[in-house]
N, C-alpha and C positions, 0 to 999 in steps of 0.2 A: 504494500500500500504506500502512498504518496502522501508526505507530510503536506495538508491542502487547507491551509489556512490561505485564505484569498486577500488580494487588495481591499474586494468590494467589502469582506464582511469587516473589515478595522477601518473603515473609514466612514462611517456612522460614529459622529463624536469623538474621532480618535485621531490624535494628531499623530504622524508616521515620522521615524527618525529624519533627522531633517542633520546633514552631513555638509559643512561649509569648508571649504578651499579653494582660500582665496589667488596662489600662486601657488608656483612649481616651484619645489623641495626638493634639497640632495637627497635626504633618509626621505626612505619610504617604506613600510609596511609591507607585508601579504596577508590578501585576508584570508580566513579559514573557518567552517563550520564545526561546532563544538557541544558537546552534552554535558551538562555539569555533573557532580559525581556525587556527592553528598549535598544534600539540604542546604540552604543558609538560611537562617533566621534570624531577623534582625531583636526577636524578642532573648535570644539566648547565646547571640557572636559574642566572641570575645576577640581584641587585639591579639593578634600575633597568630588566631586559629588560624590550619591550614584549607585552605581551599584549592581547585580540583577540575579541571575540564578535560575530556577525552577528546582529540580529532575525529572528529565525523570522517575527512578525508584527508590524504597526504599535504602536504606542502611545501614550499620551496622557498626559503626568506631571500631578502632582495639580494642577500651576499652569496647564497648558494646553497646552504645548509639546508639538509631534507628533513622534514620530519614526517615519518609515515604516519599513515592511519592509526591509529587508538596509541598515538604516543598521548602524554599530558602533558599540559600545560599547571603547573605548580604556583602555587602561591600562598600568600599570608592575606586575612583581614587587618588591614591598615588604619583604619576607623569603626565606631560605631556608636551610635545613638541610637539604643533603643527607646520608645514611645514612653512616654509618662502623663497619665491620664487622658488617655487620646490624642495626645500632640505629635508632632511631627517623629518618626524615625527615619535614620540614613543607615547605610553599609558600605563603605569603602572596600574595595578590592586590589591588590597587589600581583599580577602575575611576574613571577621574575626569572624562572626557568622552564625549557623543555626537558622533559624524562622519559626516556625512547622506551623500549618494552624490554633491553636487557639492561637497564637502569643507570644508563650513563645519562647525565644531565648536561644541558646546554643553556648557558644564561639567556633569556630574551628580554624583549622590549616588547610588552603588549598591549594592547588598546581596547577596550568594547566597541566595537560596534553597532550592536542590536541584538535588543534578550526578546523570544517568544516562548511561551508557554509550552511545558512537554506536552506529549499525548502519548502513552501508554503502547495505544491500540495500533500507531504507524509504526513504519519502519521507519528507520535513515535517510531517506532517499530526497536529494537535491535538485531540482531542476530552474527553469529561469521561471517556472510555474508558480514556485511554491512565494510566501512573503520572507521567510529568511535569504530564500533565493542563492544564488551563483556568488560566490566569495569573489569581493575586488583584485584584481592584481597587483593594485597599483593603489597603496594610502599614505597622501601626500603628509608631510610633519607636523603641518599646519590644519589637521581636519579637526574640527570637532563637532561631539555629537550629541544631540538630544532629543531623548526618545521620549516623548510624552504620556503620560499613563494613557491605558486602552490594550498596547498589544499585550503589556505585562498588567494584570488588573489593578489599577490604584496606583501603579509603582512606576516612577520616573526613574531614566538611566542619564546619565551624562557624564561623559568621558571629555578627551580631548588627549591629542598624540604628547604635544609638547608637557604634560601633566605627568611625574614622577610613577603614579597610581595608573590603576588600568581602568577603574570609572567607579562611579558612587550611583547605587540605586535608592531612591529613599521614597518614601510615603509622605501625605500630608496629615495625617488622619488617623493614628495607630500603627500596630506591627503588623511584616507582613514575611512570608515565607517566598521563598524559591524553590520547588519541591528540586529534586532527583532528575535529571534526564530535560532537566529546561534548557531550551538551544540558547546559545551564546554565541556569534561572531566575532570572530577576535580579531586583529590587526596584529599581525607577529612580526618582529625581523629579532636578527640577531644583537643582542648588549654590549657594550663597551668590553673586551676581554672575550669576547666569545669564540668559540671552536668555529674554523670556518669549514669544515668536511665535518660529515658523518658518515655513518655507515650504513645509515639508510637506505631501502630499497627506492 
């Protein structure tokens, strides 16, 4: 089955990531589609927990460096506010390595893109169909993003390349979770210090 969340049905009310770049950048990105691996909840993050995404499919950073399929992408929660009395909560995310499948790690540089909702009952499968859609090749240093609540319910993302962190999702209104298996687009390349080959297939 085909992950088939459409344009039409998030644009009832729902503002769609909206990606600014304004020129052309030496550092650029590669994007990649991602599942997240454990929950985050902003009612029970702590600093410094680890967080977690799988490749959906391979990738190639703008320096050459592969990263196959169901490598991870690693990281720490960098911030958090959770909700107090119904006020606002945030969650800050840090991705800062890849970790291939025989456990060598590669430092990255990562970015959100755009988070949608898992669904259980599909499979993986990426087309220019779906609204997570075909990963960028090409993310300029200069992009940033923001995702308005609607495709994630209640939960606003906003990143940006040139930002240490890889983006902050937050609520206006209480806590909110991210279950298991929620697609993520990341923007990868390789970190200051980083391996330029792998062994990747």
């Amino acid at each position: 089955m085909r992950f088939t969340f459409s344009m039409q049905k998030l644009s009832l009310g729902l503002a769609l990531v909206s990606m600014v770049a304004a020129a052309a950048s030496a550092q650029t990105l590669t994007g990649v589609n991602t599942r997240l691996v454990q929950p985050l909840d902003s009612a029970t993050a702590t600093v410094g927990q680890t967080v977690a995404v799988k490749l959906e499919n391979g990738v190639k950073t703008p320096d050459g460096v592969k990263l196959p399929r169901g490598s991870q992408l690693v990281g720490k929660i960098a911030q958090v506010k959770p909700s107090q009395n119904g006020g606002p909560a945030s969650v800050t995310v840090a991705f800062t390595a890849a970790q291939l499948k025989g456990g060598k790690q590669i430092p990255v540089k990562a970015t959100l893109l755009a988070a949608f909702p898992s669904d259980q009952g599909l499979e993986s499968q990426y087309s220019d169909q779906t609204t997570l859609g075909v990963p960028p090749d090409h993310v300029a240093s200069n992009v940033q993003v923001e995702q308005e609540p609607g495709a994630l319910k209640d939960v606003t993302l906003k990143a940006a390349v040139q930002d240490a962190d890889s983006g902050t999702f937050s609520k206006s209104n209480g806590n909110f979770t991210l279950g298991a298996g929620t697609y993520f687009q990341v923007g990868v390349g390789t970190a200051a210090g980083g391996s330029s080959t792998s062994a990747a297939e």
